[in-house]
GUGUGU-668454 format. One line per field, with one value per residue (C-alpha): residue number from 1; residue in three letters; x, y, z. Coordinates in pm, 1 decimal. Layout:
// GUGUGU-668454
seq	c(NUM/...)
type	c(Ala/...)
px	c(X/...)
py	c(Y/...)
pz	c(Z/...)
***
This chain:
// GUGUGU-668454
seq	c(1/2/3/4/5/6/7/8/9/10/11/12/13/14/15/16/17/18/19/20/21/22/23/24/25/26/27/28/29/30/31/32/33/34/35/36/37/38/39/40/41/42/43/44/45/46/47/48/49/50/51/52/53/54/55/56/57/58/59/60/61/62/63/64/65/66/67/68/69/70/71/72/73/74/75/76/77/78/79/80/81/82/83/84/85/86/87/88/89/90/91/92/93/94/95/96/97/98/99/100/101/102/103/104/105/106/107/108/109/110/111/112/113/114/115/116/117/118/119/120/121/122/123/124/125/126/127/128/129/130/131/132/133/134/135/136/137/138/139/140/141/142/143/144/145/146/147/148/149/150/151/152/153/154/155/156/157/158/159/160/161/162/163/164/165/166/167/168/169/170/171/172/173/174/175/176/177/178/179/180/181/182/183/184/185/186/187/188/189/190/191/192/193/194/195/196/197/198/199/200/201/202/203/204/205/206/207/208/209/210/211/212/213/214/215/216/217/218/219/220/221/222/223/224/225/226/227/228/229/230/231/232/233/234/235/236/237/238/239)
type	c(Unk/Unk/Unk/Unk/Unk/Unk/Unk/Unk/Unk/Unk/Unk/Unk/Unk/Unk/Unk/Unk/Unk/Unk/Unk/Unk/Unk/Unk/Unk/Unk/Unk/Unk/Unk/Unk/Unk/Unk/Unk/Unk/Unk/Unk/Unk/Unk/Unk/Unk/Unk/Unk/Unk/Unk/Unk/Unk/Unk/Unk/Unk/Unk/Unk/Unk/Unk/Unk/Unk/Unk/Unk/Unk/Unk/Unk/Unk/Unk/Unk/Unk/Unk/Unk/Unk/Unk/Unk/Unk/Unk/Unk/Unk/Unk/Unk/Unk/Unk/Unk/Unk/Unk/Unk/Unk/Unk/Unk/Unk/Unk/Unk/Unk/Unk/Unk/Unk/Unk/Unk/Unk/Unk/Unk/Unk/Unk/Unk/Unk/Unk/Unk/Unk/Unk/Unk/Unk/Unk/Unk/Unk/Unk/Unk/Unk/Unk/Unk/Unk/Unk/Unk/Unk/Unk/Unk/Unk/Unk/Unk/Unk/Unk/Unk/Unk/Unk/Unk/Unk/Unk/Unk/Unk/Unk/Unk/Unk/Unk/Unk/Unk/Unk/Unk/Unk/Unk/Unk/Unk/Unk/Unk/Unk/Unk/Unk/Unk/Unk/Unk/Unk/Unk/Unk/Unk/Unk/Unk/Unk/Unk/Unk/Unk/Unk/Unk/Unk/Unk/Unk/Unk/Unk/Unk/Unk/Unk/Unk/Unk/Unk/Unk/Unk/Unk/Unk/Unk/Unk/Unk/Unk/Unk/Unk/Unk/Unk/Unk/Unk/Unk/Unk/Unk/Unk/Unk/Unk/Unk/Unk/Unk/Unk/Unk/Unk/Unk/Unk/Unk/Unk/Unk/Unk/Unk/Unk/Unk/Unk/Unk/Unk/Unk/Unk/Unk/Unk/Unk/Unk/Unk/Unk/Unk/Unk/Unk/Unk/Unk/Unk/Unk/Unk/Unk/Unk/Unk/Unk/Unk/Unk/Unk/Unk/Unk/Unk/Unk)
px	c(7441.3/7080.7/6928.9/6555.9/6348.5/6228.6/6483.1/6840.1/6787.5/6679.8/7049.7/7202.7/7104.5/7225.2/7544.4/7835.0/7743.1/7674.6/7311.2/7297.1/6881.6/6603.3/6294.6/5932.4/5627.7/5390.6/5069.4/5215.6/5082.0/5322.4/5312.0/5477.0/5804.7/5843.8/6121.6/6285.5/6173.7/6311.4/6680.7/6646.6/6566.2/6823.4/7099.2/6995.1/6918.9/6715.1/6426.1/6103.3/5828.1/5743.7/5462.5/5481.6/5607.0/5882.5/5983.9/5953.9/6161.6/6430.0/6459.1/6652.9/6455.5/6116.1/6081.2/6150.7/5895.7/5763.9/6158.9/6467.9/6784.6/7075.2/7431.6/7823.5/7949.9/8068.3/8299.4/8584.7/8737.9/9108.9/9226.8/9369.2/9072.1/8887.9/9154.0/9037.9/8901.8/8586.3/8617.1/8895.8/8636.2/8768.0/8789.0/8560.3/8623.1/8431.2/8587.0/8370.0/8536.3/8363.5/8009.8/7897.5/7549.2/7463.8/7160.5/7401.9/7619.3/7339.5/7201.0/7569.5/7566.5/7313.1/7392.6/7743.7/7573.7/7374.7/7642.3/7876.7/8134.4/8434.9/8434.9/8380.8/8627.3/8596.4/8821.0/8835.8/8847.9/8645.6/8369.9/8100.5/8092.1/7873.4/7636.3/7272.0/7089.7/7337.1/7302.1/6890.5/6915.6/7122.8/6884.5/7088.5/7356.9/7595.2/7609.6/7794.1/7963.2/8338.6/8399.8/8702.1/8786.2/9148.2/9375.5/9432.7/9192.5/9523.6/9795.1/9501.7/9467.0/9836.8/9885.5/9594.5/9763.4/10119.5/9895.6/9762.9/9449.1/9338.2/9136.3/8861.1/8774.1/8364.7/8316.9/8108.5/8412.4/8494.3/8495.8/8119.0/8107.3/7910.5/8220.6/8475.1/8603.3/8546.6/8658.8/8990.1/9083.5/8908.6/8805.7/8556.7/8590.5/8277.8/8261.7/8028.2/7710.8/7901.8/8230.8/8316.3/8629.4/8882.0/9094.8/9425.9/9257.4/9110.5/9478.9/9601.2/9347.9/9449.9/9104.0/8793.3/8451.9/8126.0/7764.0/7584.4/7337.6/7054.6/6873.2/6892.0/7007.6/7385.8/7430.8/7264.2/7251.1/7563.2/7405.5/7201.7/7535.1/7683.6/7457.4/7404.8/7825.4/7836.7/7541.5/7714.3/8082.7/7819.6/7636.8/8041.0/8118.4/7832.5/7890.3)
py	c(6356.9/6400.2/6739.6/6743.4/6979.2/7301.8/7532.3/7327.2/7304.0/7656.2/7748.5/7493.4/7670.8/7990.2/7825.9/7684.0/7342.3/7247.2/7114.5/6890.7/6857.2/6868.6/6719.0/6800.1/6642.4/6632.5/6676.8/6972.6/7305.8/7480.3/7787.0/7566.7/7580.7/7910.3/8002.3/7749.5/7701.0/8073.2/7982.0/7656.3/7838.3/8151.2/7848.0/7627.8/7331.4/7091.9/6993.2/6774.7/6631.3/6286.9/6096.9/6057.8/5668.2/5783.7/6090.2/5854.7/5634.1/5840.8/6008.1/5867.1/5965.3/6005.4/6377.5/6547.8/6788.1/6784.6/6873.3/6743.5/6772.2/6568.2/6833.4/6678.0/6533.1/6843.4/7032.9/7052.6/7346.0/7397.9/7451.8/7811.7/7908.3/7904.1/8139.1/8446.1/8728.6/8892.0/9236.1/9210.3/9050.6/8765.6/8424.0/8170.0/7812.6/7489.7/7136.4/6828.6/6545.4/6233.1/6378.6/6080.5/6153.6/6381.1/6506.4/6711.5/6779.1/6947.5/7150.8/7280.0/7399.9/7554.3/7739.0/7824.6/8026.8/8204.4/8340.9/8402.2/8162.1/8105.2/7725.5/7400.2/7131.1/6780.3/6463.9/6179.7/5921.6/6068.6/6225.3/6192.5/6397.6/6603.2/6388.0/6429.3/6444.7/6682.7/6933.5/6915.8/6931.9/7263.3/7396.5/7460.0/7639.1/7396.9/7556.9/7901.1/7781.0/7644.3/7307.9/7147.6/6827.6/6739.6/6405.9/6435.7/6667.1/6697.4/6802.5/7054.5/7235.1/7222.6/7419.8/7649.8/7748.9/7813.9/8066.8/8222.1/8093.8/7998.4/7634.5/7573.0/7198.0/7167.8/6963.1/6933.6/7019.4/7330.0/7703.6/7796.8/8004.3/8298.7/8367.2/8308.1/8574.9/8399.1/8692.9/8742.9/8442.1/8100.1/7747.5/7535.1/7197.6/6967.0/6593.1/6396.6/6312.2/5944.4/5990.7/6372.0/6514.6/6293.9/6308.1/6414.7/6637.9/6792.7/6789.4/6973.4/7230.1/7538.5/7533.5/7350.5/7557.4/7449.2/7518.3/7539.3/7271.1/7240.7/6942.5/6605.3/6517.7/6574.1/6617.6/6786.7/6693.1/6813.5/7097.0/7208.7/7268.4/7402.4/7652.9/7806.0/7842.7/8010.0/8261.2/8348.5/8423.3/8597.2/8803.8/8899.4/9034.2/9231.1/9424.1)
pz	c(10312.8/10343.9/10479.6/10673.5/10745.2/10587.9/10882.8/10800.2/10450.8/10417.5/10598.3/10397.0/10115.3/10222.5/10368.2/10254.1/10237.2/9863.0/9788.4/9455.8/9475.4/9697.4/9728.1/9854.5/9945.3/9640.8/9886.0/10093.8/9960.0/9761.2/9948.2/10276.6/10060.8/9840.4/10041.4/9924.3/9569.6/9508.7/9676.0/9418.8/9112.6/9226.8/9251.3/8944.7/9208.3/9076.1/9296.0/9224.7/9452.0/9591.8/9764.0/10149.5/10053.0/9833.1/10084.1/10367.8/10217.5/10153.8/10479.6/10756.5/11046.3/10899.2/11043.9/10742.3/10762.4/10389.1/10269.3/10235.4/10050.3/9932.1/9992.7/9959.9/10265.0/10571.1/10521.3/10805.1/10895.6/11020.8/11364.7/11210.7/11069.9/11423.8/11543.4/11348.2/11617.8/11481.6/11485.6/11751.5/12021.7/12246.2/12111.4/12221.0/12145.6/12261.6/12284.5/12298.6/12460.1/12457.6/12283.9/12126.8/12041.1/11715.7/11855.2/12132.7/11907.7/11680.2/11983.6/12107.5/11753.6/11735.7/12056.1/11943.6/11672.1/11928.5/12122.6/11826.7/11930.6/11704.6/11611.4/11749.9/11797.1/11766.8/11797.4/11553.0/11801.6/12079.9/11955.3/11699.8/11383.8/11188.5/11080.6/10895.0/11243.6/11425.7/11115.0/11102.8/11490.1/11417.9/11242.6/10999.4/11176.3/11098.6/10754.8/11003.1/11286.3/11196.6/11289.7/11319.5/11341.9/11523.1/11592.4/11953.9/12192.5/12413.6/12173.4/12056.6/12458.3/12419.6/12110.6/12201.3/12534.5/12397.6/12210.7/12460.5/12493.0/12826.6/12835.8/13102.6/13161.3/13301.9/13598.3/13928.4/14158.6/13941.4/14058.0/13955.8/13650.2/13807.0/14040.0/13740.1/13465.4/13119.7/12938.5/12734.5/12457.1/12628.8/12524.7/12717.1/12723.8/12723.2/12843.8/12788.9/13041.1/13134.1/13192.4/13201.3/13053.9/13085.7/13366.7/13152.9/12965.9/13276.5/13428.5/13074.9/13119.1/13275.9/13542.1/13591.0/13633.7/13744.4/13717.9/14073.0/14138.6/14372.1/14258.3/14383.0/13952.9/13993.6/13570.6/13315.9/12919.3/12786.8/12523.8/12828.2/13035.6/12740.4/12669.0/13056.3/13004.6/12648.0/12746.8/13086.3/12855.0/12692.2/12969.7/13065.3/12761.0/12712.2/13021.7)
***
């Protein structure tokens, strides 16, 4: 797996995904990258530097920023793991059904960090996984939100509400969010900008909310509607 940019590979570093080397660009002053220089030499990583061919080269998108690093494949986490309360606060858990595209899944991330949501989960069949892109779209918060990665996005809402947990599915002719309570133990699930959630995983779900929309654009990109959702469980909570 290849890391860019100076922000994810500084949290990779820090995280817990393992980082066998990294490299810089030769011509970038040295001072762009003492950060991480330091968490290399604290960590034994080797690191060397490269011309903009060789770094080019390398990276898969070209946007490396001057920095980039080669860590083992992601780490999944398991469905049990997501389940831990911190400090006895609510749990909040976001299902992606149908995200496809590793650039949303990088930015609902990176928002899941943000509001200190408890894990992420994905389907095998249905959704994309963590990839290169989705963890330097992160920012590197891939390296702190748990992730985990399930068989069936169904038999999952079904285990999680025979635990109490109480699943929301997100569509247009939902109860808006503003006039619904999104605290206690919840999951959100996400469809993607296409299709939606899918129509038996809507019908598993326990209700459908909505976000209120004025426009004459009846969708917004799924990390966009995901984040307007996590910060309003988060304005609730606060209170």
């Amino acid at each position: 797996m290849i890391i860019e940019g100076k922000n994810a590979v500084i949290e990779s570093l820090k995280g817990d995904i393992t980082i066998e080397k990294v490299m810089f660009l030769k011509s970038a002053p040295n001072s762009n990258f003492d950060s991480i220089i330091t968490l290399c030499k604290e960590q034994n990583i080797p690191y060397n530097f490269l011309d903009k061919y060789a770094l080019d080269r390398i990276s898969p998108t070209g946007k490396h920023q001057g920095v980039l690093a080669f860590g083992t494949d992601f780490v999944y986490s398991e469905l049990d793991d997501l389940l831990v309360k911190k400090d006895n606060e609510y749990l909040l858990l976001i299902l992606l059904d149908g995200i496809e595209d590793p650039h949303n899944l990088g930015a609902i991330v990176r928002v899941a960090d943000c509001v200190g949501a408890n894990g992420i989960i994905i389907s095998k069949h249905r959704c994309c996984g963590v990839t290169d892109t989705a963890i330097k779209v992160s920012s590197g918060a891939c390296s702190y939100v748990k992730i985990a990665k399930v068989n069936n996005l169904n038999d999952t809402i079904r285990d999680l509400k025979e635990k109490g947990i109480f699943v929301y599915a997100t569509d247009m002719a939902g109860e808006s969010i503003y006039k619904t309570n999104l605290c206690g133990d919840i999951a959100i699930v996400i469809g993607s900008e296409g299709e939606g959630v899918h129509t038996l995983t809507q019908k598993l779900s326990d209700a459908t909310i909505s976000l209120p929309q004025k426009g004459k654009i009846n969708s917004l990109n799924a990390s966009v509607a995901t984040g307007v959702v996590l910060y309003e469980c988060l304005r609730q909570r606060s209170k």
